[in-house]
C-alpha positions as CSV (number, residue, x, y, z in Angstrom):
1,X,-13.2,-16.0,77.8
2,X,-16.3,-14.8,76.8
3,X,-19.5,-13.3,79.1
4,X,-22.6,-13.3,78.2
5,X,-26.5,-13.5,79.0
6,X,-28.8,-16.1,78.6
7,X,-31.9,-14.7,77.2
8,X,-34.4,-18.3,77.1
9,X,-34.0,-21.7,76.8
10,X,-33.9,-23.6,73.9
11,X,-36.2,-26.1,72.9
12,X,-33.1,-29.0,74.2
13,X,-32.8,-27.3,77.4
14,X,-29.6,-25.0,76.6
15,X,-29.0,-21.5,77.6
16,X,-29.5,-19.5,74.6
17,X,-27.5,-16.1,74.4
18,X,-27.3,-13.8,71.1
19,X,-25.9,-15.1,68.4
20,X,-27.4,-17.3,69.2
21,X,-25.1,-19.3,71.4
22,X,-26.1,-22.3,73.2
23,X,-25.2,-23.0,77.0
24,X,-26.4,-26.2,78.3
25,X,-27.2,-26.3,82.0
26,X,-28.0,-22.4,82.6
27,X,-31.1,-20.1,82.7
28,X,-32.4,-17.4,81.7
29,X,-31.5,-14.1,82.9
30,X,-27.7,-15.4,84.0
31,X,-24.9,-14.2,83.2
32,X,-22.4,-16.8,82.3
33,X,-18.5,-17.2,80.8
34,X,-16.5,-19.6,78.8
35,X,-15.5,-20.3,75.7
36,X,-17.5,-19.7,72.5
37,X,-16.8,-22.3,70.0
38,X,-19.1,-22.1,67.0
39,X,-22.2,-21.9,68.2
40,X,-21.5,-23.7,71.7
41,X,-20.5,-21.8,74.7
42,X,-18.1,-24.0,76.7
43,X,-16.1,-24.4,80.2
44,X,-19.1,-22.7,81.3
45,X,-18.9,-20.6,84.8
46,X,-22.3,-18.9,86.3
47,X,-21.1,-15.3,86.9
48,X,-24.6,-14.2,88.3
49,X,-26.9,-17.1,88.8
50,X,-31.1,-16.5,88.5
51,X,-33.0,-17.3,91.4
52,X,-34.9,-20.2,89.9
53,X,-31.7,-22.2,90.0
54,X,-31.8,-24.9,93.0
55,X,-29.3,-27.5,93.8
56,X,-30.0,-30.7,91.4
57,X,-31.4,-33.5,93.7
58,X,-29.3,-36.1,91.7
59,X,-26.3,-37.0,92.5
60,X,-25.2,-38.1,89.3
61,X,-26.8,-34.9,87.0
62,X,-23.2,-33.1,86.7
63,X,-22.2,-36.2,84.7
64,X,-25.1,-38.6,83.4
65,X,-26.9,-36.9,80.4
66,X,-29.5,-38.4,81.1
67,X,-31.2,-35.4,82.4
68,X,-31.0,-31.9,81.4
69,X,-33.2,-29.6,83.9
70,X,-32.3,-30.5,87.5
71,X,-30.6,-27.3,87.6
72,X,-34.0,-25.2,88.0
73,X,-37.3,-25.1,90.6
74,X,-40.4,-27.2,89.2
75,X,-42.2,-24.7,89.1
76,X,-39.9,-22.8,86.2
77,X,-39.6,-26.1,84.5
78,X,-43.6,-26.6,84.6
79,X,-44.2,-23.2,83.1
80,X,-41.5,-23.5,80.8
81,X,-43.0,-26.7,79.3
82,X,-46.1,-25.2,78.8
83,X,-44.6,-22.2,77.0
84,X,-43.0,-24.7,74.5
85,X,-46.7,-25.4,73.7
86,X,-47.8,-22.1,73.6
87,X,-44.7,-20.8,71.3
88,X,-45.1,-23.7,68.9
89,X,-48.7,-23.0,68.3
90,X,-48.2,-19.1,68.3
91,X,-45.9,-19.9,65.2
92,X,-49.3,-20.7,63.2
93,X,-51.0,-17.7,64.9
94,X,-52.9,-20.4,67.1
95,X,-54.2,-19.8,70.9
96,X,-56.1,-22.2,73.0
97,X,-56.8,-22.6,76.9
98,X,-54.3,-24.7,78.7
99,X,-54.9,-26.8,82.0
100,X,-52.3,-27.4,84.6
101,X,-49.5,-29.4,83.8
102,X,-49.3,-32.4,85.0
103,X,-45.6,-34.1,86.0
104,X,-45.0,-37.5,86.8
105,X,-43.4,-38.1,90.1
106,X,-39.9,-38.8,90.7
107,X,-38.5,-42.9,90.4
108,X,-41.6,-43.8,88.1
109,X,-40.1,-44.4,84.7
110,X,-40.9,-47.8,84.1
111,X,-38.7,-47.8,80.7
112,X,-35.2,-46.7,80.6
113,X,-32.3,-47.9,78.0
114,X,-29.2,-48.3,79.5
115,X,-25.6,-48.6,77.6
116,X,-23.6,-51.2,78.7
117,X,-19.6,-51.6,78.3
118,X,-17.2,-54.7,79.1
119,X,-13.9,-52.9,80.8
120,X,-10.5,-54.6,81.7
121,X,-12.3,-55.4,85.1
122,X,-15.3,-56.6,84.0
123,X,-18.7,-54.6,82.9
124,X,-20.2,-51.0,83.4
125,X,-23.7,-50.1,82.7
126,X,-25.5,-46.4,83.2
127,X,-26.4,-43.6,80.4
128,X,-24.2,-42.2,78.5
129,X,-22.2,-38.8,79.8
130,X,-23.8,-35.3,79.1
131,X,-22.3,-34.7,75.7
132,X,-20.1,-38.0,75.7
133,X,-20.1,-41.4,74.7
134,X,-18.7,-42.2,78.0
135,X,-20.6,-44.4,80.5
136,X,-21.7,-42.9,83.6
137,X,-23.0,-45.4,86.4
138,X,-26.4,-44.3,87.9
139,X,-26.3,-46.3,90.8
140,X,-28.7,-43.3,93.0
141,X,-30.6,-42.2,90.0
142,X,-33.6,-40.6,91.2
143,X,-35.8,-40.6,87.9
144,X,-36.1,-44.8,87.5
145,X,-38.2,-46.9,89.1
146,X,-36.4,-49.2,91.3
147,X,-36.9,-52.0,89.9
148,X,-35.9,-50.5,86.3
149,X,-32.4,-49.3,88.3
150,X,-32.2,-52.6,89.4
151,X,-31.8,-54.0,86.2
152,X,-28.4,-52.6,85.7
153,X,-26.9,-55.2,87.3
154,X,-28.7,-57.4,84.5
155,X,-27.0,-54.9,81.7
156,X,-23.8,-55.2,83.0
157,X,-24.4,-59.5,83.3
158,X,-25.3,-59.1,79.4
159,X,-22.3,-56.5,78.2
160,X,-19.9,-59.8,80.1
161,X,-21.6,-62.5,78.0
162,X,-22.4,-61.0,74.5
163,X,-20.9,-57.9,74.4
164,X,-17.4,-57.1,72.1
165,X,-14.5,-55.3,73.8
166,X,-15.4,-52.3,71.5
167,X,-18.7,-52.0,71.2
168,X,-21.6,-50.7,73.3
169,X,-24.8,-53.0,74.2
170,X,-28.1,-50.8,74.0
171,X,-29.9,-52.8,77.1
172,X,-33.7,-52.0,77.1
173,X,-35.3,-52.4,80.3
174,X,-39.3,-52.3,81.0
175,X,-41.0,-53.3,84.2
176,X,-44.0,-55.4,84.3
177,X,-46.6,-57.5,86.4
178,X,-45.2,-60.2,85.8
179,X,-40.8,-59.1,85.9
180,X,-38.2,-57.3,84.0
181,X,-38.9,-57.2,80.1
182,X,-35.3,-57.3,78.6
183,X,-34.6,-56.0,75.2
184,X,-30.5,-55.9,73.8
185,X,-29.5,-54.4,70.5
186,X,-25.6,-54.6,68.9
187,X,-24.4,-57.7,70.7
188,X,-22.4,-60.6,69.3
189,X,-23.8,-62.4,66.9
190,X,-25.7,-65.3,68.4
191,X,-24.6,-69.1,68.8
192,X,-25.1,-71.9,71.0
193,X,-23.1,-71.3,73.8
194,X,-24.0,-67.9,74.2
195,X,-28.0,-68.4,73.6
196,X,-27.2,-71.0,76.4
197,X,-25.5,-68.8,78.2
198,X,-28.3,-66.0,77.9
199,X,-31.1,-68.4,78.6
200,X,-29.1,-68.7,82.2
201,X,-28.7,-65.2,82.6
202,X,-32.6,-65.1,82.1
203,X,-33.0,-68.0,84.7
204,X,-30.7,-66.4,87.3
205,X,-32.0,-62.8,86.6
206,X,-36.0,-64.0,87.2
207,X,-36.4,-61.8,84.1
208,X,-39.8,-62.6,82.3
209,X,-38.1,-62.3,79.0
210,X,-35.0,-61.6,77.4
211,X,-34.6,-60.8,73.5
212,X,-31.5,-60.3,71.4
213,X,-31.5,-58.4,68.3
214,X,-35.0,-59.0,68.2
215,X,-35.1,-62.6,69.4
216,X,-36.6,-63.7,72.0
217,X,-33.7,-66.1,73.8
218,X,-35.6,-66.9,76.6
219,X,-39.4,-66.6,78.4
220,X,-40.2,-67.1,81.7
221,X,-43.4,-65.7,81.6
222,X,-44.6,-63.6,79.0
223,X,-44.4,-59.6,80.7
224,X,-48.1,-57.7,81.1
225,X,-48.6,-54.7,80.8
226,X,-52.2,-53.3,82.5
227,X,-53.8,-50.5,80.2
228,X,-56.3,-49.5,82.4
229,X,-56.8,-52.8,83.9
230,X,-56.8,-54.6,80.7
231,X,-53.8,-57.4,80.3
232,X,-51.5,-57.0,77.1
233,X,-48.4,-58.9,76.6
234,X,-46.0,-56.8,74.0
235,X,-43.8,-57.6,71.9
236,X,-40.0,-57.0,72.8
237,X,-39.0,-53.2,72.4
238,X,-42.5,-52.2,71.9
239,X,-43.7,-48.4,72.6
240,X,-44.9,-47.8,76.0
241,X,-45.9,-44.5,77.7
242,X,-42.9,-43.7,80.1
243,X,-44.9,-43.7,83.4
244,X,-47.8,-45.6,84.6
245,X,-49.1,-41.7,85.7
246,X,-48.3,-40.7,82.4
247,X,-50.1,-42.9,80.8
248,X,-53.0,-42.8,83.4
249,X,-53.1,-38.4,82.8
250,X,-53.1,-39.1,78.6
251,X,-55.8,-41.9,78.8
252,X,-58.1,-39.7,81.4
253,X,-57.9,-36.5,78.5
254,X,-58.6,-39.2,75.8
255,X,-61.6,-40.2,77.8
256,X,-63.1,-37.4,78.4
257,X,-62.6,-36.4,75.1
258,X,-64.1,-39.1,73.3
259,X,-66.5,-39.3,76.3
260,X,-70.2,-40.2,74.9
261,X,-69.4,-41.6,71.2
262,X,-70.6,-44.8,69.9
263,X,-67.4,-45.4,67.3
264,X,-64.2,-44.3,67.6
265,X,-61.0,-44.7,65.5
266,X,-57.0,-44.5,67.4
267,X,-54.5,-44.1,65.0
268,X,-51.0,-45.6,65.3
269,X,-52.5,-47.5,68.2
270,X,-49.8,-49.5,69.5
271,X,-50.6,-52.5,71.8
272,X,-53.5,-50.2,72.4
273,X,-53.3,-47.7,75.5
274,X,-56.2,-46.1,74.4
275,X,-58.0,-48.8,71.9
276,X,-58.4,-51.2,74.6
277,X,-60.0,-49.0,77.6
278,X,-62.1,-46.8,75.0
279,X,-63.8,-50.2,74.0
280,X,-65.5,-50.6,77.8
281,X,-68.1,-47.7,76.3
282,X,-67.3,-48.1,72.1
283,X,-66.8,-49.8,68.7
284,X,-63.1,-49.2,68.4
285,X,-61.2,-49.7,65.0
286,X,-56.9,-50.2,66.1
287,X,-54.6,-48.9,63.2
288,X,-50.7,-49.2,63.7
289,X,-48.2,-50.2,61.0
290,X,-46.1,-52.6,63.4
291,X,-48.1,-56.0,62.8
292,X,-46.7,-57.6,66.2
293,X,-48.0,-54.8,68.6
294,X,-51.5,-55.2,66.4
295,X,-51.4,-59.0,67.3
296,X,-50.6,-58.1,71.2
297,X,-54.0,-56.0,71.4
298,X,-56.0,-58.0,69.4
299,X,-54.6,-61.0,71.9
300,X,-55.6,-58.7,75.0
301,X,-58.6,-57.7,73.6
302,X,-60.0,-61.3,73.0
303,X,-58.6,-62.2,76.4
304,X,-60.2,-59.9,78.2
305,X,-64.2,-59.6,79.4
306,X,-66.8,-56.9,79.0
307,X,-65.1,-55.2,76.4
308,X,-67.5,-53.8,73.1
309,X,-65.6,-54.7,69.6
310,X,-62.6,-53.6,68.5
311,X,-61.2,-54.5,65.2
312,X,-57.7,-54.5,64.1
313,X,-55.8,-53.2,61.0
314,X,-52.3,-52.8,60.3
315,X,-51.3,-50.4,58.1
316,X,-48.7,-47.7,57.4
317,X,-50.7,-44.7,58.0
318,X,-47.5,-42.1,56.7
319,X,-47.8,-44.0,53.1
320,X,-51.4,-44.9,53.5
321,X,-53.3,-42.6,55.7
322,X,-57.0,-43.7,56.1
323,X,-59.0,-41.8,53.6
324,X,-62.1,-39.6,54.4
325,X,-64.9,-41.9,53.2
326,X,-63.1,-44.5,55.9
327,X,-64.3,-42.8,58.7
328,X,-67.9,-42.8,57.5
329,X,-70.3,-43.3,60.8
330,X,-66.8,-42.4,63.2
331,X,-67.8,-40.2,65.9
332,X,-64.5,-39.6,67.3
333,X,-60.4,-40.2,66.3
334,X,-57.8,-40.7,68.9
335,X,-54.6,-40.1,67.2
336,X,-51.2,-40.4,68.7
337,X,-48.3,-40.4,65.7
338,X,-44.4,-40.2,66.5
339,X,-42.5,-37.2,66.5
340,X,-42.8,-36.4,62.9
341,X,-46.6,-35.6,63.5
342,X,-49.3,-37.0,61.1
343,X,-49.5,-34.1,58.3
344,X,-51.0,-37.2,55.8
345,X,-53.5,-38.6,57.8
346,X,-54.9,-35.3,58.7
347,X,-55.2,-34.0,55.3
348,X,-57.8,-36.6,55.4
349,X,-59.0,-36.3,58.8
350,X,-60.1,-32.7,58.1
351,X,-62.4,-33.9,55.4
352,X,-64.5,-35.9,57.4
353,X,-68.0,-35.6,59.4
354,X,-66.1,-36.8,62.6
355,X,-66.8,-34.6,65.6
356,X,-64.3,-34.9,68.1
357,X,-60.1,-35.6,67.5
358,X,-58.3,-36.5,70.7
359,X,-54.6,-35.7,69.4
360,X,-51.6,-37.2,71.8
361,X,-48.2,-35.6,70.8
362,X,-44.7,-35.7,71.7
363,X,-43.8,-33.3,69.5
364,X,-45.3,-29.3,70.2
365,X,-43.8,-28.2,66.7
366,X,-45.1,-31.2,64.5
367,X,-48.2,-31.1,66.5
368,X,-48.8,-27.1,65.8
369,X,-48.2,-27.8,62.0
370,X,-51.3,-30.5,62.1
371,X,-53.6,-28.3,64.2
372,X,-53.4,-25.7,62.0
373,X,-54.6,-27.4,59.4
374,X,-57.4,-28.8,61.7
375,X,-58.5,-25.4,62.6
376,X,-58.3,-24.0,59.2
377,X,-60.6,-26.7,58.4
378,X,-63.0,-25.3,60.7
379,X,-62.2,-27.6,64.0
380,X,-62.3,-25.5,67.3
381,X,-59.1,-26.3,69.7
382,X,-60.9,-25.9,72.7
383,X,-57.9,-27.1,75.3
384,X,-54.6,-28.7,75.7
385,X,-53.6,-30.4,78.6
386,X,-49.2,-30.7,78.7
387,X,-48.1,-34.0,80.3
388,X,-44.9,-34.2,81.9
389,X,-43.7,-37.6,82.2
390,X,-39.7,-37.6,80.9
391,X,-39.3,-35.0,84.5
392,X,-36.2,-33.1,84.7
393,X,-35.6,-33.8,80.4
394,X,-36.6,-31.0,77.7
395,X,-39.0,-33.6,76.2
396,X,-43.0,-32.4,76.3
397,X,-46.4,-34.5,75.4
398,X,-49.6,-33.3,75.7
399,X,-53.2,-34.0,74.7
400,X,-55.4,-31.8,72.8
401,X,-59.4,-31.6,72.4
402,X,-60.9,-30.6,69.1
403,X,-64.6,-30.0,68.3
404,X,-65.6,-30.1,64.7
405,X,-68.3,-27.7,63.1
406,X,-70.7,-30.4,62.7
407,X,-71.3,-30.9,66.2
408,X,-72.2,-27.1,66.6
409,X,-74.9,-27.3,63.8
């Protein structure tokens, strides 16, 4: 048995002691024992616990992996989130001013993707086990919405009619206006009886739709989602912020942001959390490279009233990032890419006359790489604002404000 002390966390949420050796579900200044193996300290024991450790509110967080900081106060988790950030841009020598965090409240995630098993006595449905492949029911679990928890009963339902004795159903389940928004991957291959079969389970459920492998089985009403009042209907398994206060704290930054231009562009839109909201004051042009999500806001957009134009354009902005000259007459660029950042797009972006960038990330180191390049450009970052809506998880988004030096002239 080894001891040792944890010196930070790492960027997963593990203990990190020389070495370096990782132990999940510790803090700094312990000290801890167990076994080292490789890198991984395991059988871990707290030998002298630190006094931001608190009793984890879930019942379930010993087993379910679905969270991986219930072990500490908030207020050591809100600091340490913002110190990601801070760590990330310090790597690129950058500084900037940095509001209060804001952290969704507990049972709001509207999205969650459950695993879903047939057993010798029927189905089991939860998240998979902290370091496992094991399925842990979350019958109590304190991070979903309850309607979302709900739907593991539906999962379970699924994993009896289309699932194989081996395999593991990926169950995808959103909440809408308008009902549960199902979405299964790695079922059975489909044929009558079980599409008929499905189309029942949709009936029975009072699910507004249910897709497999990306078909839609059944519809009873096509699922809405509200982007700042605005109806949009998307497609199965499309991106969606994790919380409606999430998404409400990341739109509000964007706003203020872009506050006062005439023409904006959002990259890697989506069904449009920011496109369609930003068009109550602006021209907005939508880019995202997933044609069916472009076809959901354009939908919504026509739809909806008092809205100023926004025009669509699918395209893949990682192999074909809009060129400088393509932002002639822009005032402003709302861009939110996936983890891997947008390094393309904003080797363009710096080249242009546009004078303010609203960057969304959920990724602090990808997101440091692109604002360096930004600031070496001549772009002020004037503020970040860190956004906590995956609580209790190692995951951090935030928005960030940048000025170009053509609006100082």
């Amino acid at each position: 048995m080894a001891e040792l002390k944890i010196e930070y966390l790492g960027l997963h949420g593990d203990g990190v002691a020389d070495g370096p050796i990782y132990a999940p579900l510790t803090l700094p200044g312990e000290v801890v024992s167990g076994t080292v193996e490789g890198t991984a300290l395991r059988d871990v024991r707290i030998v002298q616990p630190s006094d931001r450790r608190v009793r984890p509110p879930c019942c379930h967080f010993k087993t379910c992996g679905g969270c991986q900081l219930q072990h500490a106060d908030d207020d050591f988790v809100a600091a340490w989130k913002i110190e990601i950030v801070q760590r990330a841009l310090s790597a690129h020598d950058l500084r900037t001013e940095f509001r209060p965090i804001q952290t969704s409240p507990p049972q709001t995630r509207r999205r969650a993707g459950f695993a879903a098993r047939r057993t010798k006595k029927g189905a089991l449905s939860g998240f998979f086990g902290r370091g496992s492949d094991t399925v842990v029911a979350i019958p109590h679990c304190i991070l979903l919405d309850p309607a979302v928890l709900a739907g593991s009963s539906v999962a379970e339902a699924l994993a009896l009619a289309g699932a194989s004795r081996k395999a593991t159903l990926s169950v995808m389940i959103t909440e809408t206006k308008t009902g549960l928004d199902v979405a299964v991957s790695g079922g059975k291959p489909l044929d009558g009886p079980l599409r008929l079969q499905l189309a029942g389970l949709c009936e029975q459920s009072g699910l507004a739709r249910l897709s497999w492998d990306g078909e839609v089985i059944a519809m009873r009403c096509a699922p809405v989602q509200a982007f700042d009042g605005i109806d949009v209907s998307p497609p199965p398994g499309a991106f969606l912020q994790a919380t409606t206060h999430g998404e409400a704290t990341l739109l509000s930054a964007v706003k203020e942001i872009t506050s006062g231009t005439d023409k904006i562009v959002d990259l890697f839109a989506g069904c449009g959390t920011f496109a369609l909201p930003l068009s109550r004051h602006a021209e907005v042009l939508a880019v995202e490279n997933d044609e069916d999500m472009i076809h959901a806001l354009d939908r919504a957009w026509r739809a909806a009233s008092g809205l100023k134009a926004v025009t669509t354009e699918t395209r893949d902005l990682f192999r074909r990032p809009l060129l400088a000259d393509e932002f002639r007459g822009v005032d402003a660029v709302v861009i939110d890419p996936p983890r891997a950042g947008a390094d393309a797009q904003i080797a363009e972006l710096k080249q242009t006359n546009v004078v303010r960038i609203a960057y969304v990330s959920c990724h602090p180191t990808s997101f440091a790489r692109d604002a360096r390049q930004l600031v070496n450009a001549g772009f002020t970052l004037d503020w970040i604002q860190v956004v906590d809506q995956f609580r209790w998880s190692a995951h951090v988004e935030l928005v960030a404000s940048f000025t170009s030096p053509h609006m100082r002239r």
